[in-house]
C-alpha positions in Angstrom: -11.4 -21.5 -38.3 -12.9 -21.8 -34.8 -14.7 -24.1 -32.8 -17.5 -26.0 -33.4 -19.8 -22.7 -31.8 -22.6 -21.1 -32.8 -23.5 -18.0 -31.4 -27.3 -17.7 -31.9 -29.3 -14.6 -31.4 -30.5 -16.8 -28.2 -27.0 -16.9 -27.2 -28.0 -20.7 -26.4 -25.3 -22.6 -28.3 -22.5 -24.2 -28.9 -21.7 -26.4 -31.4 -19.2 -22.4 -30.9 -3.7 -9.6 -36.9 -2.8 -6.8 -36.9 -4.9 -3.5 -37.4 -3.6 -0.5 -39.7 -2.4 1.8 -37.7 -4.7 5.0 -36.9 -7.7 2.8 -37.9 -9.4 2.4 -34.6 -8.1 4.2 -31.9 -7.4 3.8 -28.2 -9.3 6.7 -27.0 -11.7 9.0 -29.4 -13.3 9.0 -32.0 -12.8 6.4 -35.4 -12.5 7.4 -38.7 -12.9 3.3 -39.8 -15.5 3.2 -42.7 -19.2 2.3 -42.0 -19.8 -1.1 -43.8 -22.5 0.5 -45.8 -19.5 2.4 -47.0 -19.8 5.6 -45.0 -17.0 7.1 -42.5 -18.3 6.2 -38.6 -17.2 8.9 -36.5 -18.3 7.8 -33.3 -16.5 3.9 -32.5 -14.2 3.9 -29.7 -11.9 0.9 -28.7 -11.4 1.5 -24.7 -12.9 4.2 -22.5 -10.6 6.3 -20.9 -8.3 4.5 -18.3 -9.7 4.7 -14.7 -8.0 6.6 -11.9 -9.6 5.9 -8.5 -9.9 2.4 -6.4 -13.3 0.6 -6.6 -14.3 -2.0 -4.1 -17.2 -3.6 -6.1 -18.6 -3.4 -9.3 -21.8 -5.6 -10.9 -21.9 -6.7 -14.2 -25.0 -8.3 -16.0 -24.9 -11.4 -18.3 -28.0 -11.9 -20.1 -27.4 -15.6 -18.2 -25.9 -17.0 -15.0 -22.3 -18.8 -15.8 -22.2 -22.5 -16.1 -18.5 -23.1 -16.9 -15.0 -21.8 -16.5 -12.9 -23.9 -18.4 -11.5 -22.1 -21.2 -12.2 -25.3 -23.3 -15.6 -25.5 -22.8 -16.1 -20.9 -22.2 -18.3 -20.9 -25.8 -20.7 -18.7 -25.1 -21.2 -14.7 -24.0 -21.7 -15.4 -20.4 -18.1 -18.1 -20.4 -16.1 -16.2 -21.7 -16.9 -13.0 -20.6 -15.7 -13.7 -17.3 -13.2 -16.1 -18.6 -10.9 -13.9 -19.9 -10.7 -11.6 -17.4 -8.8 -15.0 -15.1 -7.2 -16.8 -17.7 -4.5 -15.4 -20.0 -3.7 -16.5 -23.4 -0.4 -17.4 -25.1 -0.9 -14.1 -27.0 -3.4 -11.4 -26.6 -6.0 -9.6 -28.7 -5.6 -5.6 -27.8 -8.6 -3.8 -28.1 -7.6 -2.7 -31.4 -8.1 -6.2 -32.8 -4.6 -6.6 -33.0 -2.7 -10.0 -31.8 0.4 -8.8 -29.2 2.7 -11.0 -26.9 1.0 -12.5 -23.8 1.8 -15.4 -21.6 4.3 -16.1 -25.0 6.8 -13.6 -26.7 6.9 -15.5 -29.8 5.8 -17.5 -32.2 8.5 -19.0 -34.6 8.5 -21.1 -37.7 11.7 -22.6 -37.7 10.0 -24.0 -40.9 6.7 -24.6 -42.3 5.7 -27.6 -40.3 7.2 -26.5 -37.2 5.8 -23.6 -34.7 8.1 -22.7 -31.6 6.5 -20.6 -28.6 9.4 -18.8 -26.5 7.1 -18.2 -23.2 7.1 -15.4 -20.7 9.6 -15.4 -17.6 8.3 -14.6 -14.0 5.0 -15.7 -14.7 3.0 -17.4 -11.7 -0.7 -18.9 -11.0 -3.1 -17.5 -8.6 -1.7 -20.1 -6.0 2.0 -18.7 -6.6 3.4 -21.6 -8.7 5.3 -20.5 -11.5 3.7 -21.6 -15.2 5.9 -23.8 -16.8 6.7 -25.0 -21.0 4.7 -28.6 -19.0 1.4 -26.6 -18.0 1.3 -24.4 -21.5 1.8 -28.0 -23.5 -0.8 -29.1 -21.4 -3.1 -26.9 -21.5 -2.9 -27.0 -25.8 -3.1 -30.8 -25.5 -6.5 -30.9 -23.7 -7.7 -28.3 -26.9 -6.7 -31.1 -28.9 -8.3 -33.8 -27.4 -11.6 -35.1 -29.3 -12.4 -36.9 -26.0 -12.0 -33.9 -23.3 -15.4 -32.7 -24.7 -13.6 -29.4 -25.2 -15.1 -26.6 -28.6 -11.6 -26.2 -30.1 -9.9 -29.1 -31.6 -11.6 -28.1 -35.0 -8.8 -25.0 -35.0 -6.0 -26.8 -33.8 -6.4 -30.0 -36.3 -2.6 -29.3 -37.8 -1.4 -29.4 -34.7 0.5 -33.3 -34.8 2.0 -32.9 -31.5 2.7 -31.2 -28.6 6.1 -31.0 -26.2 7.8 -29.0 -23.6 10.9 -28.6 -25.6 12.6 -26.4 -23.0 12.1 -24.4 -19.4 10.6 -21.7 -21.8 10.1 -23.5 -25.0 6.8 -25.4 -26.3 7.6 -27.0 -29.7 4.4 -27.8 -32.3 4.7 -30.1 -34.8 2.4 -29.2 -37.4 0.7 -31.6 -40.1 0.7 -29.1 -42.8 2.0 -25.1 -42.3 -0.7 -22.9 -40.2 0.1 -19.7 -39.9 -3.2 -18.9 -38.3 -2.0 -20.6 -35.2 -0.8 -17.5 -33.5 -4.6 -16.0 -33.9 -5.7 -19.2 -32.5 -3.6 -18.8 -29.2 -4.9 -15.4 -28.8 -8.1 -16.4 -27.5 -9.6 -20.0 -25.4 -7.5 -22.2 -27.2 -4.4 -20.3 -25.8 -5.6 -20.0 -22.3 -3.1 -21.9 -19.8 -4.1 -23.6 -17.0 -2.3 -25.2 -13.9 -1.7 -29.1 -14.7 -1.3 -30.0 -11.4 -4.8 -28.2 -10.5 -6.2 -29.5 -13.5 -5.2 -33.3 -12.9 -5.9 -32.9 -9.2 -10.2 -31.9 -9.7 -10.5 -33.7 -12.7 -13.9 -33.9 -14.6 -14.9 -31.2 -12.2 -12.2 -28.5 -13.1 -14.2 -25.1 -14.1 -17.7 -26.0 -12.5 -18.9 -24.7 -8.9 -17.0 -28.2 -7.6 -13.6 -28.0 -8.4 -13.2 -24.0 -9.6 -10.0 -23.1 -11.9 -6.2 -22.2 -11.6 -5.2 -19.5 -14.3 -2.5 -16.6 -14.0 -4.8 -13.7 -14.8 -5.4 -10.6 -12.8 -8.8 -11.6 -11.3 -9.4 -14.8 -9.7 -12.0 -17.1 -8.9 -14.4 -15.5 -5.5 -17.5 -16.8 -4.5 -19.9 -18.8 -7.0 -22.9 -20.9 -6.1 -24.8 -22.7 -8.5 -27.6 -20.7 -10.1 -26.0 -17.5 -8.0 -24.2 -14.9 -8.6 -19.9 -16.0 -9.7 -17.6 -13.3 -8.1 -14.2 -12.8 -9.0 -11.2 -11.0 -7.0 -8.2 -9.0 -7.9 -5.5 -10.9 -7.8 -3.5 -9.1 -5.5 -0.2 -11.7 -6.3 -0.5 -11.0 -10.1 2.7 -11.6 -12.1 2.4 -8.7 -14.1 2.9 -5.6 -11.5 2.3 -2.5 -13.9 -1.3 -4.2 -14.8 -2.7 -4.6 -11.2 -6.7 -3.5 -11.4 -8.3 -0.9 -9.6 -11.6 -2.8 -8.7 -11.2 -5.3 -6.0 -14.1 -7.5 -7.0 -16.5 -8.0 -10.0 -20.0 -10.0 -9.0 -21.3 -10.9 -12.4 -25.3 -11.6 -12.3 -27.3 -13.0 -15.2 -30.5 -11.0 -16.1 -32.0 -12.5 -19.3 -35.5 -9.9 -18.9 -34.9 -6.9 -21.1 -36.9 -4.8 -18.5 -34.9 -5.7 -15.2 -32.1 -5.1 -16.9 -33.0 -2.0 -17.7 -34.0 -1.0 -14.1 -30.9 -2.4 -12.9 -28.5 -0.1 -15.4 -30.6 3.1 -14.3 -31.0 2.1 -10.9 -27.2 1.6 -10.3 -28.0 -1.8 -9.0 -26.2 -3.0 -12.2 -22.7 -1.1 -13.1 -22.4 -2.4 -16.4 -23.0 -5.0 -19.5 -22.2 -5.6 -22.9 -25.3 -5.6 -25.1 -25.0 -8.9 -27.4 -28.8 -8.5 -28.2 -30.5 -5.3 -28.9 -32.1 -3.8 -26.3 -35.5 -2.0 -27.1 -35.3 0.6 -24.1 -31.7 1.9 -25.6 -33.4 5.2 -26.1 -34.5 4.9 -22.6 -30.9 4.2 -21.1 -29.0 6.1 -23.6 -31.1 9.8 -22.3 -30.4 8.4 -18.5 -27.3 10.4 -16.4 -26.8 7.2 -14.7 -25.2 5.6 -17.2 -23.3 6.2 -20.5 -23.8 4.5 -23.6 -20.6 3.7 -25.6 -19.8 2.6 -29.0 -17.2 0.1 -31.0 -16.1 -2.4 -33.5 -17.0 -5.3 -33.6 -16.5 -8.7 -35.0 -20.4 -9.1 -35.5 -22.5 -10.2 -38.8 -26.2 -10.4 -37.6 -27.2 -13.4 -40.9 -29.4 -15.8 -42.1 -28.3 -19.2 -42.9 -29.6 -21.5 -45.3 -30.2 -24.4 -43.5 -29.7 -26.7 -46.6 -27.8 -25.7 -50.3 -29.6 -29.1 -51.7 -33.1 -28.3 -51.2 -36.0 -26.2 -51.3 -36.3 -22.7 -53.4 -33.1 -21.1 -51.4 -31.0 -23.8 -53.2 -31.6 -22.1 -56.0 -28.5 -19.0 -56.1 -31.2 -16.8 -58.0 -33.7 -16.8 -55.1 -30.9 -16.4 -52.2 -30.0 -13.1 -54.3 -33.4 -11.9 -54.5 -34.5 -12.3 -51.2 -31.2 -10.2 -50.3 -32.3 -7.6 -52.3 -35.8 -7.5 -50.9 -34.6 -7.2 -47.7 -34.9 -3.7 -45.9 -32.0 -3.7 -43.9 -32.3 -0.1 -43.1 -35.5 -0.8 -41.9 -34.3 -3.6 -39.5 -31.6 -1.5 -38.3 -33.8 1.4 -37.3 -36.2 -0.9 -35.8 -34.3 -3.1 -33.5 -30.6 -1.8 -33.4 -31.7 2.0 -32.7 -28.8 3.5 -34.8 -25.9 0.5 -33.5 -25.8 -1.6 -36.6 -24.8 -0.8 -40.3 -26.2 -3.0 -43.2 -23.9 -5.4 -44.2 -22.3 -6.0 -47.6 -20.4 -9.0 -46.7 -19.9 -12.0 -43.4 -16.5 -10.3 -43.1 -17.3 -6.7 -42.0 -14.7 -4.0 -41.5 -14.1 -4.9 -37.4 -12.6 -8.0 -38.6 -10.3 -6.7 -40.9 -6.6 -7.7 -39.7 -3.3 -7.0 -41.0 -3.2 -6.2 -44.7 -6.5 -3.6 -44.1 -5.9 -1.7 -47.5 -6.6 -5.4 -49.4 -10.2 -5.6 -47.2 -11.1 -2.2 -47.6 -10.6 -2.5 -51.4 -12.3 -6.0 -51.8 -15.5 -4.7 -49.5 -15.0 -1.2 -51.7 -16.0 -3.2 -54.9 -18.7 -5.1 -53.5 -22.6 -3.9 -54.0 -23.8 -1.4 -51.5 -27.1 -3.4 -49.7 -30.3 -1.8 -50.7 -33.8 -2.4 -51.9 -34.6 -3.7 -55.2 -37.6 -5.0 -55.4 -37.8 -5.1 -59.3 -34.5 -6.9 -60.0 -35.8 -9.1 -57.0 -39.0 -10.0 -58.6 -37.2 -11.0 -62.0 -34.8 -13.1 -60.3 -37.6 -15.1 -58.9 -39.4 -15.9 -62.0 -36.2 -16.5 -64.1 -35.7 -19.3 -61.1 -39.4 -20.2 -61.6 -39.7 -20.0 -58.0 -42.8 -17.6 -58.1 -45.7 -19.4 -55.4 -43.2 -21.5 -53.9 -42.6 -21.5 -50.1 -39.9 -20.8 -47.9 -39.7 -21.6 -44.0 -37.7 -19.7 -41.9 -37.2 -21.0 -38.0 -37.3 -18.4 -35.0 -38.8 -17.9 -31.2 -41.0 -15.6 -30.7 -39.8 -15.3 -27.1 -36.9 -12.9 -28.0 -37.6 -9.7 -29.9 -34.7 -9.9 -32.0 -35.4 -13.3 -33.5 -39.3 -12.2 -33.8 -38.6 -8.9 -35.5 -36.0 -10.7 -38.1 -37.9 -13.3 -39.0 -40.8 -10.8 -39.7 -38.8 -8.7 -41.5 -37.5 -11.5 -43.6 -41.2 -12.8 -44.6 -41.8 -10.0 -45.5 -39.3 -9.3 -47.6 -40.2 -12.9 -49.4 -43.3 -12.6 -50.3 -43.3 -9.0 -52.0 -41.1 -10.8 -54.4 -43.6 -13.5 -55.0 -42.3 -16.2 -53.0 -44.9 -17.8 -50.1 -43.5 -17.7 -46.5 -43.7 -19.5 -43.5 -42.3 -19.0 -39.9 -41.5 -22.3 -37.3 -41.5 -20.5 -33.9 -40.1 -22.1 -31.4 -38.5 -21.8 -27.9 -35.6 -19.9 -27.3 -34.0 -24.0 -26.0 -35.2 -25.4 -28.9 -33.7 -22.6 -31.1 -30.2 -24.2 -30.8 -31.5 -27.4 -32.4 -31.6 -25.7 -35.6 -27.4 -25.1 -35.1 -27.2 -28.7 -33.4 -29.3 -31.1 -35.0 -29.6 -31.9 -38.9 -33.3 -33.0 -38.3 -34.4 -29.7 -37.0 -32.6 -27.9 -39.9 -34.5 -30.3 -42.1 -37.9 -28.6 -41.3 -36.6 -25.1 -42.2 -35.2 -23.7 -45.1 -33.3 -20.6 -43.0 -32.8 -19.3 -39.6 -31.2 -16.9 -38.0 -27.2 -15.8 -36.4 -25.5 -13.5 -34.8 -22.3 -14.8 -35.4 -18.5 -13.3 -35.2 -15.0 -14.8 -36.0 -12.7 -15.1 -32.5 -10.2 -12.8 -34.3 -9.6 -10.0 -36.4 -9.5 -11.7 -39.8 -12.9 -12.5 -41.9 -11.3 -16.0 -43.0 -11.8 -17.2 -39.8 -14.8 -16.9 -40.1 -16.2 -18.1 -43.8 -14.0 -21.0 -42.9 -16.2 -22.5 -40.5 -18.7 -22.1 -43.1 -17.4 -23.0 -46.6 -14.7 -26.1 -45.6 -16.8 -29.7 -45.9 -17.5 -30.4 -42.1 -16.1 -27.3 -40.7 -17.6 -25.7 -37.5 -20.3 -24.2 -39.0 -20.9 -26.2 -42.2 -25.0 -26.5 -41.5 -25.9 -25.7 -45.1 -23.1 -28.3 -46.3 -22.4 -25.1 -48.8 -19.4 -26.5 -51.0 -17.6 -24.5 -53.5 -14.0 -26.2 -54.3 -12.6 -22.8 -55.2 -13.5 -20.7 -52.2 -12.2 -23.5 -49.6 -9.1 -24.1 -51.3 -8.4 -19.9 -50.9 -9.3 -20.4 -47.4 -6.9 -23.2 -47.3 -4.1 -21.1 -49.0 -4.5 -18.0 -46.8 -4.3 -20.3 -43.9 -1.0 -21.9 -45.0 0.6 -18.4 -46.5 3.4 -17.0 -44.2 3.2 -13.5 -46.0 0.1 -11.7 -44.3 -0.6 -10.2 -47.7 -0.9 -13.3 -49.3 -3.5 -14.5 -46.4 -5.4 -11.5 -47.1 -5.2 -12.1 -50.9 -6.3 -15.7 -50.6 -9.2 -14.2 -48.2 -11.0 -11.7 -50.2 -11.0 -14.0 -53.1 -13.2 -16.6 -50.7 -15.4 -13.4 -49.7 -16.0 -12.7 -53.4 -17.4 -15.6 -53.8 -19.4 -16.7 -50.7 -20.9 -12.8 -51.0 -21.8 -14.4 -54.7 -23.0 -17.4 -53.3 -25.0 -16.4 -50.2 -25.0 -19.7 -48.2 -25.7 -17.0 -45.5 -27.1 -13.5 -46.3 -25.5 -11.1 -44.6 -28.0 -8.5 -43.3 -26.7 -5.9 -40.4 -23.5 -5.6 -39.0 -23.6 -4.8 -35.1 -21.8 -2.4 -32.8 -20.2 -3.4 -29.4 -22.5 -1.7 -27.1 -21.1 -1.4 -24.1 -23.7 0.5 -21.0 -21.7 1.7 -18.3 -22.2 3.6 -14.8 -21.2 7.1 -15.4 -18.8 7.1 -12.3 -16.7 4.2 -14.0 -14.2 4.1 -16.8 -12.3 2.3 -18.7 -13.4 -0.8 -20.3 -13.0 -2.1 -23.7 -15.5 -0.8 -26.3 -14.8 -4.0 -28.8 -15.1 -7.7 -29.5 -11.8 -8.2 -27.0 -14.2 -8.1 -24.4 -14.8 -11.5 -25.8 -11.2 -13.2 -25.2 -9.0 -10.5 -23.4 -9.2 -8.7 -19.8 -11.4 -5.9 -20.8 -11.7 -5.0 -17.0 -8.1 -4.4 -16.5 -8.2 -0.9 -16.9 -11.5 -0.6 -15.5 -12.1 2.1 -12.4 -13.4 5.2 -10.8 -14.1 8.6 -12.8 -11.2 10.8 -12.1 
């Protein structure tokens, strides 16, 4: 499960494993299977390592940063530069896979017991050494309903925490979790200084009292409503990982055409795309730049707002407007060739340990296409033929705007009446925040992900009464208690069992309708190299490797 996020196509909210081997690989080409079933040749996980020393690079965020805290980094623009400060208790490769970080281990001693065995040698930006105190600290505020923090959703076995040793954390657990290891690969794992935490107070991780982490980069210069800086860490623990750029200024550029000057200009070195860009064939024919490729943990959906009301309560309707929609379509209109139609929330990026069990269950499932026909009869067998559906979007961003056109559409050449609720891209996160915003649509619109590798992580927000993501309040007994066996299974095939069992049915149900699955996209000055090309941008130091051309 993760935290009580949303990650709206407005990127406005927050309410916010191990990969076969040869699957993706670190350089070149992928051979991992398209989710509409066909081989994808051109994914890459990292660009090739840089070589040569850069003193400065800029990076556009389709916002400015407002926070720093790993417990309250929800959003692109957070944790984007985030994770290249703070380090986790284990890290997400580029891969997708889950590898030793500020902890070596994770132990179950037995099932209600988790022991971390942390790193030696490690220190914070300030030279103190990390102790068990800071990295029990640092889990505690996670847990804490009252630190205002996103994650104590993921950590709710967690009983208690305690330094159990110079380099032991003990976790007593309230029933067995053997997602826990996962959930310390990403914010929830990040450690900070206790003493520097204590010391600033409510003002840790804003412009006021900045942060204390152990990472690589550190905290430069950042004025509110500027432009946040951060600095190699020139004292970092870890010797062999030292980066080649000295300083990363990271700029927020929400309009689609500035952002485009700035990429071909060379004002801006680089950015990860988290919403289509409509210039793409623009920037992808420039020599300035180079346009990459990658996994990703993405589903691009639509939610129904409410499973008790209104025609999409009906299971009938939710199927037939899925097969009216031209996902194709959508894909060549807004994605410009970097999105697959989806068959399921869980698409192949996600796919963790166990990958032969995903690729079989997502093997059986329907390929997405068009049937208009079978979508028609569906309708009148539900006696929903007139009846109106209301889906919520903005028209101020083109994504939302082209979905939710694409969508009525789709509805009403299957007899069903349609309706669209614009509103602004602020008030768009009221439909993810607030129940009485929800209650005026019957659907709107996500791009949402899982925070690692495995698709259970993601359809539990969704499918457990009052998880994360619950907005629907979609219930099926048998598809939460799956997700609460493959959560509590110590064998990974097991989990992975357990999982596609809950994707066979939420796929059946639709309480969201899966529609396009995204690429990473990442733009990048042609003179630099290697940064990741996946979704651990999102909760690892994708930069680390980042540097001049040879």
């Amino acid at each position: 499960m993760q935290r009580v996020r949303t990650k709206t196509v407005a990127a406005t909210a927050v309410a916010l494993a191990m990969l076969a081997a040869g699957c993706y690989r670190d350089n070149g080409a992928s051979s991992t299977p398209a989710p509409g079933g066909t081989p994808r040749k051109d994914l890459v996980t990292i660009t090739p390592a840089g070589v040569g020393q850069v003193d400065s690079v800029t990076w556009a965020l389709y916002r400015g940063t407002t926070s720093i805290d790993p417990i309250t980094a929800g959003d692109y623009p957070e944790i984007t530069v985030t994770s290249l400060m703070c380090e986790s208790l284990f890290r997400q490769s580029p891969d997708g896979s889950a590898e030793p970080g500020l902890a070596t281990r994770l132990d179950f001693p037995d099932p209600k017991t988790a022991v971390l065995t942390l790193r030696e040698g490690v220190r914070f930006w300030d030279g103190s050494p990390m102790t068990a105190d800071d990295v029990a600290f640092s889990i505690e505020r996670n847990r804490d309903p009252k630190g205002g923090g996103y994650w104590v959703p993921v950590l709710d076995r967690v009983a208690s925490v305690e330094a159990s040793g110079p380099l032991k954390v003990t976790l007593k657990l309230k029933q067995p979790d053997y997602w826990l290891r996962d959930v310390l690969s990403y914010m929830p794992g990040m450690v900070v200084s206790k003493r520097y935490v204590q010391a600033k107070g409510k003002d840790y991780g804003t412009v006021k009292g900045g942060a204390m982490c152990t990472g690589s980069f550190k905290l430069g210069q950042w004025r509110t409503g500027d432009v946040l800086s951060v600095v190699r860490n020139d004292g970092y623990w870890n010797r062999a990982e030292s980066p080649l750029v000295r300083r990363i200024d990271f700029k927020g550029i929400p309009d689609e055409a500035t952002l485009t000057a700035a990429l071909l200009t060379g004002e801006v070195d680089g950015a990860y795309l988290e919403l289509p860009l409509s210039t793409m064939e623009q920037v992808r024919a420039s020599g300035t730049v180079k346009v990459y490729h990658g996994p990703s943990y993405l589903i691009d959906a639509l939610i129904v707002a409410d499973m008790g009301r209104g025609p999409l309560a009906d299971p009938r309707v939710r199927r037939a407007l899925s097969l009216a929609i031209d996902r194709e379509a959508y894909i060549r209109t807004l994605y410009k060739g970097s999105a697959q139609p989806a068959r399921a929330l869980g698409t192949p990026g996600t796919w963790g340990a166990q990958r032969e069990v995903f690729q079989a269950a997502w093997d059986a499932l329907p390929a997405p296409g068009v049937d208009l026909d079978g979508a028609r009869r569906l309708i009148q067998e539900a006696g929903a033929s007139g009846k109106t559906v209301r889906f919520g979007m903005s028209n101020e961003l083109n994504k939302l705007a082209t979905e939710a056109n694409l969508v009525k559409s789709a509805a009403e050449k299957i007899g069903l009446k349609a309706e669209l609720k614009a509103v602004s891209t602020d008030a768009y996160s009221g439909f993810f925040l607030d129940p009485k915003a929800r209650a005026d649509v019957d659907g709107f619109f996500t791009t949402n992900y899982p925070n690692w590798a495995d698709p259970g992580a993601l359809y539990a927000t969704l499918s457990l009464p009052g998880g994360p993501q619950d907005y629907g309040r979609y219930r099926n007994p048998e598809a939460a208690s799956l997700l609460r066996r493959a959560r509590g299974s110590a064998e990974a095939r097991q989990r992975a069992e357990a999982t596609v069992g809950a994707q066979a049915i939420v796929t059946k149900d639709l309480p969201w309708i899966p529609i396009a699955a995204p690429d990473t996209v990442l733009v990048l000055n042609a003179k630099l190299t290697g940064a990741t090309v996946s979704s651990q941008h999102l909760f690892a130091p994708w930069a680390s490797k980042l540097g001049a051309v040879g």
